[in-house]
C-alpha positions as CSV (number, residue, x, y, z in Angstrom):
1,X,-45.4,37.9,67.3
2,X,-45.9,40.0,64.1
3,X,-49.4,39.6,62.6
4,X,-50.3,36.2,63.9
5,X,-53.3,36.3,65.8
6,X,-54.2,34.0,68.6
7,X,-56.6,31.2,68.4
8,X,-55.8,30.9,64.1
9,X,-54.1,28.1,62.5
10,X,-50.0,29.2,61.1
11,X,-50.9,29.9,57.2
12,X,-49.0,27.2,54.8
13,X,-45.3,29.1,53.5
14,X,-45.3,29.0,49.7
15,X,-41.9,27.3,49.8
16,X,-43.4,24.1,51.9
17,X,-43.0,21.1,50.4
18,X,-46.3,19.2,48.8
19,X,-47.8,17.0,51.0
20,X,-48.5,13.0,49.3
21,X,-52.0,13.5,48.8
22,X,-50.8,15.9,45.4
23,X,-52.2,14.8,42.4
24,X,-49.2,13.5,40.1
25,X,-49.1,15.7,37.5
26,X,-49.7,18.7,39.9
27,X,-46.3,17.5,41.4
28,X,-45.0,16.9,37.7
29,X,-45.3,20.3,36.6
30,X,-44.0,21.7,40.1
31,X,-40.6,19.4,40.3
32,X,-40.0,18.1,36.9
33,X,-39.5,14.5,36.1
34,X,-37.3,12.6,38.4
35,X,-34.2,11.3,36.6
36,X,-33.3,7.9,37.0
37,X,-29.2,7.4,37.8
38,X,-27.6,6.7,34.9
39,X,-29.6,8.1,32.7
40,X,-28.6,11.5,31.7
41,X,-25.5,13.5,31.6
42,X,-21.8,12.1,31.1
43,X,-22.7,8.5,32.7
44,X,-25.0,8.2,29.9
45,X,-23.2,9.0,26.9
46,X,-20.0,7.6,28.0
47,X,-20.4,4.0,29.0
48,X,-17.4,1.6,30.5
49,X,-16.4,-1.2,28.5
50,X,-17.8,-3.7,31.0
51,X,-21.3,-2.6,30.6
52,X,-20.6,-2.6,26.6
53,X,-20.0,-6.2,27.1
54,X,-23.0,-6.8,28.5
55,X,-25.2,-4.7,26.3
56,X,-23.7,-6.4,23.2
57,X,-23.8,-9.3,24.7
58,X,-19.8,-10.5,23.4
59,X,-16.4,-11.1,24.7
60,X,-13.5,-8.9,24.9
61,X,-12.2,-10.9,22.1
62,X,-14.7,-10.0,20.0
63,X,-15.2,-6.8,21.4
64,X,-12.1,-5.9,20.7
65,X,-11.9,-7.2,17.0
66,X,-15.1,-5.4,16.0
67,X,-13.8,-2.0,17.5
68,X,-10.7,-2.3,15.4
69,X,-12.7,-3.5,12.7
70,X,-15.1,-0.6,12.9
71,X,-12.2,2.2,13.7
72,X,-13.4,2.6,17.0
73,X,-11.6,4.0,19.8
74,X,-11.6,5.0,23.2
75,X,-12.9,8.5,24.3
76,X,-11.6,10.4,27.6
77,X,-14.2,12.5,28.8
78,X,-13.1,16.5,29.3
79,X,-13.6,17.2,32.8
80,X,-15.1,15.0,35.5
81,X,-14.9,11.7,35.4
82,X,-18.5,9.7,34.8
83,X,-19.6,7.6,38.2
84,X,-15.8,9.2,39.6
85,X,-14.3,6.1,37.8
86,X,-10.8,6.7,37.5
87,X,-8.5,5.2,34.8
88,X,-11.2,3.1,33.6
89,X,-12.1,2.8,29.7
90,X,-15.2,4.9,28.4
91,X,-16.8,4.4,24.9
92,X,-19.0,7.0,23.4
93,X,-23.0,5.9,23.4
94,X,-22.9,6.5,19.4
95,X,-19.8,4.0,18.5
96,X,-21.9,1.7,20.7
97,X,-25.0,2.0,18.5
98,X,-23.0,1.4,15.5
99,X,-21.3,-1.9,17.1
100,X,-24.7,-3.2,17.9
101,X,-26.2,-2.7,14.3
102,X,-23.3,-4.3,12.7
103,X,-23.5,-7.6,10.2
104,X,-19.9,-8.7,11.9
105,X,-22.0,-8.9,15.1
106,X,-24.2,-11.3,14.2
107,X,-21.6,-13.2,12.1
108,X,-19.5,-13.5,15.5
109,X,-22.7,-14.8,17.2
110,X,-22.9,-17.7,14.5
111,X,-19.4,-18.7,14.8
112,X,-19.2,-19.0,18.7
113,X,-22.5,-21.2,18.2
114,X,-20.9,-23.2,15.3
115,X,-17.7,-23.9,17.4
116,X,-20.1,-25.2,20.6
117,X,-21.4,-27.9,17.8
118,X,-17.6,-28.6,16.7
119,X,-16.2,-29.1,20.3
120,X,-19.4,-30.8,21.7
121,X,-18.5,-33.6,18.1
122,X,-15.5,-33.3,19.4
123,X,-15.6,-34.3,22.7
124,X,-17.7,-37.2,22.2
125,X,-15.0,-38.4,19.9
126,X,-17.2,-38.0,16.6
127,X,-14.0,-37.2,14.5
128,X,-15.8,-37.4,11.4
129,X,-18.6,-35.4,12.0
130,X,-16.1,-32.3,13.8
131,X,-14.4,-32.5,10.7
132,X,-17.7,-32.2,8.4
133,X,-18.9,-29.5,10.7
134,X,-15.5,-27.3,10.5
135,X,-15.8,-27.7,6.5
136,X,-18.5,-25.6,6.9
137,X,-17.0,-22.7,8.5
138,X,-19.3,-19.4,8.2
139,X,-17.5,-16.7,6.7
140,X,-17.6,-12.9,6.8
141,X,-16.7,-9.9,4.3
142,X,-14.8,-6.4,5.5
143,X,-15.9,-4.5,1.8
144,X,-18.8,-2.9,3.2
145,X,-16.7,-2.0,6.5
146,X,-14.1,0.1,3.5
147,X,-16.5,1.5,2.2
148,X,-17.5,2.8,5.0
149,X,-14.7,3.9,6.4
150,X,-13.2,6.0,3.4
151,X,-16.1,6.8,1.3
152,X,-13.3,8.7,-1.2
153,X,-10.2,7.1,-2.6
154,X,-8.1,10.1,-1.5
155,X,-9.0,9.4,2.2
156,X,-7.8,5.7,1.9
157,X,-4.5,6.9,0.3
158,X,-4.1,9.4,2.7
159,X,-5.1,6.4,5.6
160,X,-2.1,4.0,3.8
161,X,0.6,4.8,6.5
162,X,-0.1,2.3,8.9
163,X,-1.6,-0.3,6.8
164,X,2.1,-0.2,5.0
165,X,3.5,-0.6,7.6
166,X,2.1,-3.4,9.3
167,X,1.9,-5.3,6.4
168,X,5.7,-4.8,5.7
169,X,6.4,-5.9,8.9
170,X,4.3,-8.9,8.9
171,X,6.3,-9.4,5.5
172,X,9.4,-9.9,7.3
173,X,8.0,-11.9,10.8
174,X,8.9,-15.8,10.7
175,X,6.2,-17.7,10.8
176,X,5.4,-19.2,14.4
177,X,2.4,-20.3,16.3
178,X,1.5,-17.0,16.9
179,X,1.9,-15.6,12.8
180,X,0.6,-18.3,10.4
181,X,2.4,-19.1,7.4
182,X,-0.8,-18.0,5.1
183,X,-0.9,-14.4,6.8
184,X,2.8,-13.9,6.2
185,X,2.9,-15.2,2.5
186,X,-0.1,-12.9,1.8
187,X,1.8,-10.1,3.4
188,X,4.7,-10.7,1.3
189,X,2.2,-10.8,-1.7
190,X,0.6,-7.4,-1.1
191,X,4.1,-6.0,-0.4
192,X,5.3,-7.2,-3.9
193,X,2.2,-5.8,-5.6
194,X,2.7,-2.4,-4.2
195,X,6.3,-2.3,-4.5
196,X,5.8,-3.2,-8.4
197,X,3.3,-0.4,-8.6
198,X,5.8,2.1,-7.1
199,X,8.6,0.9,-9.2
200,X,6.6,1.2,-12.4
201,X,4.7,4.6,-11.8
202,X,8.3,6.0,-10.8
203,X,6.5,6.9,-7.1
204,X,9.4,6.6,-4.8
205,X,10.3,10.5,-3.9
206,X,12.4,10.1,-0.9
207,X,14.2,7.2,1.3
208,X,15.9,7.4,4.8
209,X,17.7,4.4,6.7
210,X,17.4,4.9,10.2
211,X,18.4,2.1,13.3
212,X,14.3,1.5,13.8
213,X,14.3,0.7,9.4
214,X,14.1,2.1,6.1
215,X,11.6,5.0,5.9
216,X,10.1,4.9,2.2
217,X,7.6,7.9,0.8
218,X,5.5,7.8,-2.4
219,X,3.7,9.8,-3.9
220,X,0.4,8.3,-5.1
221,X,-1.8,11.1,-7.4
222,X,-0.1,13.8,-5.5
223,X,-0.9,12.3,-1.8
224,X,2.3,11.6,-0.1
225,X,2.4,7.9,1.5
226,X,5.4,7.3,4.0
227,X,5.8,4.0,5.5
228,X,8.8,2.2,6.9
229,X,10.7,-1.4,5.8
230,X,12.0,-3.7,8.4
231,X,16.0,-4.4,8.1
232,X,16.6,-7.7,6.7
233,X,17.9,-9.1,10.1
234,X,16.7,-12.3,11.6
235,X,13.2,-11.4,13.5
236,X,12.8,-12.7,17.2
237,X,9.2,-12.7,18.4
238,X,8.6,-11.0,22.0
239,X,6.4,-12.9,24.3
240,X,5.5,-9.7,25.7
241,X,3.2,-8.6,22.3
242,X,-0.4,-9.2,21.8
243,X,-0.7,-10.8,17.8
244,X,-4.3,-11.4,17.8
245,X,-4.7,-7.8,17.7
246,X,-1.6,-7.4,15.5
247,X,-3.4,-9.7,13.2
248,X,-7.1,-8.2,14.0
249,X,-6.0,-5.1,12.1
250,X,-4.0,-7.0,9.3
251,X,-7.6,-8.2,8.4
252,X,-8.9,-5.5,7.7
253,X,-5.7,-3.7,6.1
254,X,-5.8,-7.0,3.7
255,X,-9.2,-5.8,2.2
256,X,-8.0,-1.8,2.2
257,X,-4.8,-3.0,0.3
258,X,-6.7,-5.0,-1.7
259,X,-9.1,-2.2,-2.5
260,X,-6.5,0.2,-3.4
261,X,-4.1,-2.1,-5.2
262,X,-7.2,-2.7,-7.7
263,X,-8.2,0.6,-8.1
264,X,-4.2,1.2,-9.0
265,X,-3.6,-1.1,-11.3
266,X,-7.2,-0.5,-12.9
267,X,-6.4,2.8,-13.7
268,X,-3.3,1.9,-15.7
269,X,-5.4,-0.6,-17.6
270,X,-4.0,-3.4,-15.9
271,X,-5.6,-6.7,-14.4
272,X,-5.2,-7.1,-10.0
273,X,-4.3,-9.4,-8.6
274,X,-2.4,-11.0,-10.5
275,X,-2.9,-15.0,-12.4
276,X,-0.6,-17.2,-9.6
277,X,-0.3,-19.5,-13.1
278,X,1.7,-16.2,-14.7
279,X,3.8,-15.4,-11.9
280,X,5.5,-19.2,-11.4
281,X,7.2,-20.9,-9.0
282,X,8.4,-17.8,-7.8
283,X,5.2,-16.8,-5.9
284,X,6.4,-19.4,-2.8
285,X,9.4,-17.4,-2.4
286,X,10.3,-14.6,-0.2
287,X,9.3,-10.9,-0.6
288,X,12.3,-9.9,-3.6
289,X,11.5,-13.0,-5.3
290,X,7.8,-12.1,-5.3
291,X,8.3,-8.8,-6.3
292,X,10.7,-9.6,-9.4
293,X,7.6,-11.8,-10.5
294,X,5.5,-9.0,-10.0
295,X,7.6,-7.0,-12.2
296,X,8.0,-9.8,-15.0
297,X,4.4,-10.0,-15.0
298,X,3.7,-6.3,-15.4
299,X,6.7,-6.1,-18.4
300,X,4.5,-8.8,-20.4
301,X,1.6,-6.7,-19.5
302,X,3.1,-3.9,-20.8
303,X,4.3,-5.5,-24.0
304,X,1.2,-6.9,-24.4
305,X,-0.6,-4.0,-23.9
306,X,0.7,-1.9,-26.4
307,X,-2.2,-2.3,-29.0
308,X,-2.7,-4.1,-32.3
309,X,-0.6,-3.3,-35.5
310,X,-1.0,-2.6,-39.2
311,X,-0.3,-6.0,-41.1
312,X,0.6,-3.7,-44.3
313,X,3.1,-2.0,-42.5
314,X,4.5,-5.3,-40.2
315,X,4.7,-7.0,-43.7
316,X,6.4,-4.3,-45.6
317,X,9.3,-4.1,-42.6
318,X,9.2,-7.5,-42.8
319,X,9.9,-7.5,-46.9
320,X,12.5,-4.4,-46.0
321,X,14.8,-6.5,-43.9
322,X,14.9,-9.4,-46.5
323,X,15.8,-7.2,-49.2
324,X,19.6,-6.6,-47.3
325,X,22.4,-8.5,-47.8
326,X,23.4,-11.8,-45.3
327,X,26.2,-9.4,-43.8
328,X,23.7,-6.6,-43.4
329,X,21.4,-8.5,-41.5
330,X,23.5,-9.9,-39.0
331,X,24.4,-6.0,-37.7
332,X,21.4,-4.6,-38.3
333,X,18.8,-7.0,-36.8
334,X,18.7,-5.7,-33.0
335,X,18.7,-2.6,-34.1
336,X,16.1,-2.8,-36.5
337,X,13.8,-4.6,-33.8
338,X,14.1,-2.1,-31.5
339,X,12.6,1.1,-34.0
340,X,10.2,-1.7,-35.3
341,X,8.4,-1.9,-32.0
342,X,8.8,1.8,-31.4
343,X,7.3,3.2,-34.3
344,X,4.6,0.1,-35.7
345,X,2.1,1.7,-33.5
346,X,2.5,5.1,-34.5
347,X,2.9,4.6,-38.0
348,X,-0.7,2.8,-37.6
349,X,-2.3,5.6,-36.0
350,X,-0.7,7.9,-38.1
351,X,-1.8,6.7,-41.4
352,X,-5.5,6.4,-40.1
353,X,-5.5,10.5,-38.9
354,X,-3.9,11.0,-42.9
355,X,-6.6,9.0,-44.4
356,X,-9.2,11.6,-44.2
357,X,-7.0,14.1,-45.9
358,X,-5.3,11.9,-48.3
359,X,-9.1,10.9,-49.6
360,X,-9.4,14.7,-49.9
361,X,-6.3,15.6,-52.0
362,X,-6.4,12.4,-54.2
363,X,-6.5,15.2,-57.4
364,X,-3.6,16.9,-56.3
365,X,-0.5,15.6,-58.1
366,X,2.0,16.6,-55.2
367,X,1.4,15.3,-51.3
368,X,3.9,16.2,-49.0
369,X,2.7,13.3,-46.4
370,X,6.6,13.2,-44.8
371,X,6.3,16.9,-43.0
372,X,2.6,15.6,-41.1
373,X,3.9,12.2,-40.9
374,X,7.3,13.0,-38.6
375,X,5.2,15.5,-36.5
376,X,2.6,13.3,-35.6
377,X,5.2,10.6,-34.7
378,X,7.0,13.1,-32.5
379,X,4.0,13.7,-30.8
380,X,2.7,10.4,-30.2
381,X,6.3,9.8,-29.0
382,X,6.3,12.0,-26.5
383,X,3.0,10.6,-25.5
384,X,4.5,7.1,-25.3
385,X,7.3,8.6,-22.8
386,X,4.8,10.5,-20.6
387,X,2.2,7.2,-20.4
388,X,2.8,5.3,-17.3
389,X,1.5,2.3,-19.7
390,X,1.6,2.1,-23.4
391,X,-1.9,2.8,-24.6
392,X,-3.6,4.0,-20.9
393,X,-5.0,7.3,-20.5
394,X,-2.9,8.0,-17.3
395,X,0.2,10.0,-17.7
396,X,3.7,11.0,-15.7
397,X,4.2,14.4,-14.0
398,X,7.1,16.4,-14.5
399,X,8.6,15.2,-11.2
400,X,8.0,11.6,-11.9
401,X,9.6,11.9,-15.6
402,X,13.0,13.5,-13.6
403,X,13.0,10.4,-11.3
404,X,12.4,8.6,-14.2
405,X,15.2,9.9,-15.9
406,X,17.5,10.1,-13.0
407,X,19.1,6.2,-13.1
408,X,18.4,6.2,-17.3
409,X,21.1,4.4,-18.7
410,X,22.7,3.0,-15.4
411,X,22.9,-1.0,-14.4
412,X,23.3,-1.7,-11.3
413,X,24.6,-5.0,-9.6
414,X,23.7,-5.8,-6.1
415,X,26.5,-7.7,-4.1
416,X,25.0,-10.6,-2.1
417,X,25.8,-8.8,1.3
418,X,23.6,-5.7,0.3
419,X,20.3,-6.2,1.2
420,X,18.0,-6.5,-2.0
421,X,14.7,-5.5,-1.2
422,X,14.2,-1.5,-0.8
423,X,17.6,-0.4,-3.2
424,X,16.4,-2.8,-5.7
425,X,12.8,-0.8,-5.3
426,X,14.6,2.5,-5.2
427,X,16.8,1.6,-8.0
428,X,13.7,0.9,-10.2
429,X,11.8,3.6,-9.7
430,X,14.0,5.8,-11.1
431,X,14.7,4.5,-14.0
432,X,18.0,2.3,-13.8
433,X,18.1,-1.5,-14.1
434,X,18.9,-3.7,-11.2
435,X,21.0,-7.3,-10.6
436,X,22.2,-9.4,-7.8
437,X,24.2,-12.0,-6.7
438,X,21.8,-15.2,-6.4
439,X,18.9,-17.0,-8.4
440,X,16.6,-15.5,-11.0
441,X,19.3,-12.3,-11.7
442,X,18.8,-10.5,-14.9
443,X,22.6,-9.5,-15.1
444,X,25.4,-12.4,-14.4
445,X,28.3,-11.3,-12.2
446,X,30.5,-10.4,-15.2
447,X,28.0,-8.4,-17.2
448,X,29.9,-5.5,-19.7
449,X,27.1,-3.4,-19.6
450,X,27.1,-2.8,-15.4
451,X,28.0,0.3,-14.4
452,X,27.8,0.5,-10.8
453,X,28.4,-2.5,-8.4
454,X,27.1,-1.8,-5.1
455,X,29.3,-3.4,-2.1
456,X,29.1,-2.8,1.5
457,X,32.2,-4.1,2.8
458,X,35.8,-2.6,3.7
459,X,37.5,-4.0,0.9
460,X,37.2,-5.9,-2.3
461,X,38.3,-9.3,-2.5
462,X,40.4,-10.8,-4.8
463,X,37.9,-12.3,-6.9
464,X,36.5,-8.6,-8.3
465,X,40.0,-8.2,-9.7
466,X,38.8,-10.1,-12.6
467,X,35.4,-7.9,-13.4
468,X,35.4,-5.4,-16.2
469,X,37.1,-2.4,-15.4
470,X,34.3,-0.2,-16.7
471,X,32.1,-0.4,-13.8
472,X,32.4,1.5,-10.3
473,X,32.6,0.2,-7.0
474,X,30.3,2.0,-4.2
475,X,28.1,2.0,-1.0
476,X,24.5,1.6,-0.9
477,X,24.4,5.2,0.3
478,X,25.2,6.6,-2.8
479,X,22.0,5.3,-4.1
480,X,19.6,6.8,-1.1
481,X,21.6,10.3,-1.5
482,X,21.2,10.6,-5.2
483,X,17.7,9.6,-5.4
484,X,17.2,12.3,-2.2
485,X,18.7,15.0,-4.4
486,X,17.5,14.3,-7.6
487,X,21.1,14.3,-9.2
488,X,23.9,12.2,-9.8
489,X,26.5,12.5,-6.8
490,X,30.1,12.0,-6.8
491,X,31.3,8.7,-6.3
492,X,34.5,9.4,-4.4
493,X,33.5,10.2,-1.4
494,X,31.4,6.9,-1.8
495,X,34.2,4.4,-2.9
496,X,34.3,0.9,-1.1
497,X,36.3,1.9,2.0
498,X,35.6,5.6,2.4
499,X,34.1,7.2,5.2
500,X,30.4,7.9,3.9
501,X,28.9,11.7,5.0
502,X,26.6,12.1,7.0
503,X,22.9,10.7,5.9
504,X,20.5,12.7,7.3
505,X,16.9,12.6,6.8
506,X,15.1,14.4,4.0
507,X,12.2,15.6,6.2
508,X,14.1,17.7,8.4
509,X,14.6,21.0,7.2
510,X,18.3,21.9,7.1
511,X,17.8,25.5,8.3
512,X,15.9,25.0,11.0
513,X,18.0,22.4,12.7
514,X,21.1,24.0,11.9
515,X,23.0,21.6,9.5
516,X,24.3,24.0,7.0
């Protein structure tokens, strides 16, 4: 038997295990710290969403609204499964740290106890006080939450995609039980506001019609923004969709919009949002009507905004046109309006940088002020047509002045079967001036100076035989295609009746997909 000797006790193998009588930390430092389940590895930093409910102490409702609130998601661990939980929900142990040290939180705690005092009113048929207690409401802000979020204003631009787009469709939802009327009509508000933006900064670079809507792309301070427009079709609401989370991210797109739409505006030296007293009766309207009060709102802006004048000089004009004859003034008055509010703020600003050196050269017998005088309004001209407003700081690119140039000139006219609200954007942007068949048009049906009537029917009726023969007749397609190009197009292969060519999208690279 080896080495054992008879009569001695078998010696203790290193490997046995320690008997109970070990000291504790004896047995500490020979087999570690025992782990508790659940407490390290993957079932520790990803958690199910039951057990988030019960550490945050919520309900799914507001579980859910503070993760979409907060931009938090859910994580799928690489590899094993935690606790060999298939197809359940995981959230990562950090996202639930920043849930439970939220202000929201609390905020959603003091609502569900504020509601317990409402129904308990009323339930005992205290109408009164319910109806004191709801007054009362408490309230919560998402600024913080932006801030947060997008700490640059290049990351919220770039972020704009599906805010757009949920807000444009919201735009175009009826009103039910499951949309309220005041989340709609401030969807149709922010939709205005940005559309008048886009229109007026010449943004729009590139359109698309496709069955699922009208894909739209901007481009805001050289970050392109793509977003898509419903059709203008009656909307039927599926039974089958989930608004309150529809609606739970609408909240906090409503404060990002908001955010950006000011910072916008702001930068053009305009005020957001904009006085409901300026933009009229129109503001209860749909989303066309609110845009063209957007746009009115923004022209007086822009008029008003074009700094003060010289009284010398606005007396002087003033003196100049009274000197003319009766028959001169007639035919020269529109005319002579027009260069008077082009060139009385130059002329201002120009004879204040020529004060210096007149003062200087008051000796000298002969001033040739006309040669400095016709430069300096060239150049502040130039400026004028490069500013995005008169008087701001913020100036056009090349490619916006070519959109901006591309409609110059053109009036178009917008048949009531045509829908209004993306060619009437389009048409804008790049420079061209837009009517339609209904209320509040700029242009009336028989307008001389219309150049292009847009129809989208087979044929004309009869009652166009009566229009001015100067203007042309075409598809809405014409419009997309030119603005997709960046040149005019021909208009025959566009002409009421004509088969149109093919529209394809201008994100698909021709080459590659073999449309040559």
């Amino acid at each position: 038997m080896g080495n054992r000797v008879k009569g001695k006790a078998k010696r203790k193998s290193i490997k046995a295990a320690l008997s109970s009588d070990v000291g504790s930390k004896r047995k500490l430092t020979r087999m570690g710290k025992k782990q508790k389940k659940g407490h390290a590895g993957l079932e520790a930093t990803f958690i199910g969403r039951s057990k988030c409910l019960r550490m945050l102490q919520v309900t799914l409702k507001d579980f859910r609204r503070l993760c979409i609130l907060k931009g938090i998601y859910p994580r799928q661990p690489l590899g094993r499964v935690p606790g060999k939980k298939k197809g359940q929900t995981f959230y990562h142990i950090k996202d639930l740290r920043a849930i439970a040290h939220e202000p929201i939180l609390e905020k959603f705690r003091e609502f569900r106890a504020f509601m317990k005092k409402v129904r308990r009113a009323a339930g005992r048929n205290e109408r009164d006080e319910a109806l004191r207690r709801h007054a009362s409401v408490p309230t919560y802000s998402l600024n913080h939450l932006v801030k947060e979020r997008y700490p640059r204003f290049q990351d919220a631009l770039a972020d704009m995609d599906d805010a757009l787009t949920l807000t444009f469709l919201f735009a175009a939802l009826p009103a039910d039980r499951g949309i309220p009327s005041k989340i709609a009509q401030k969807a149709k508000t922010l939709v205005a506001a940005w559309g008048a933006y886009c229109a007026t900064t010449c943004s729009i670079t590139k359109s698309f019609i496709s069955v699922k809507g009208v894909y739209m792309e901007a481009s805001i301070q050289s970050i392109p923004v793509r977003w898509v427009i419903p059709h203008s079709f009656t909307q039927h609401l599926p039974t089958d969709v989930d608004y309150r989370v529809m609606m739970s991210f609408f909240e906090f797109y409503e404060t990002l919009l908001g955010f950006i739409l000011f910072k916008l505006y702001s930068d053009v030296g305009l005020r957001y949002p904009f006085p409901v007293k300026e933009l009229g009766g129109e503001v209860i309207g749909g989303t066309s009507a609110i845009l063209a009060a957007n746009l009115r709102v923004l022209g007086s802006a822009f008029e008003s905004s074009k700094g003060s004048i010289s009284n010398v000089v606005k007396e002087s004009l003033v003196e100049q046109s009274t000197d003319a004859t009766e028959d001169d003034k007639e035919a020269d008055v529109e005319e002579k309006k027009r260069k008077t509010e082009e060139l009385l703020k130059s002329v201002d600003s120009t004879l204040k940088k020529l004060s210096d050196e007149t003062e200087e050269d008051d000796e000298e017998e002969d001033v040739d002020v006309a040669g400095p005088l016709k430069v300096a309004l060239d150049e502040m001209a130039d400026e004028q047509k490069r500013a995005v407003v008169p008087g701001s700081k913020e100036e056009l690119d090349e490619d916006a002045l070519k959109r901006k140039s591309l409609f110059q000139g053109l009036t178009f006219f917008l048949s009531r079967e045509v829908p209004r609200g993306y060619l009437e954007l389009v048409c804008l942007a790049h420079g061209g001036k837009v009517g339609w068949e209904g209320e509040n048009s700029p242009l009336a049906l028989d307008d001389p100076s219309i150049t292009h009537h847009i129809v989208d029917r087979p044929k004309l009726p009869n009652s166009y035989e009566n229009l001015p023969k100067s203007r042309e007749f075409i598809q809405p397609q014409w419009i997309l295609d030119c603005t997709n190009f960046l040149f005019l197009l021909p208009i025959a292969r566009y002409s009421v009746g004509s088969q149109l060519p093919p529209h394809l999208s201008p994100w698909v690279d021709d080459e590659e997909e073999g449309y040559k």
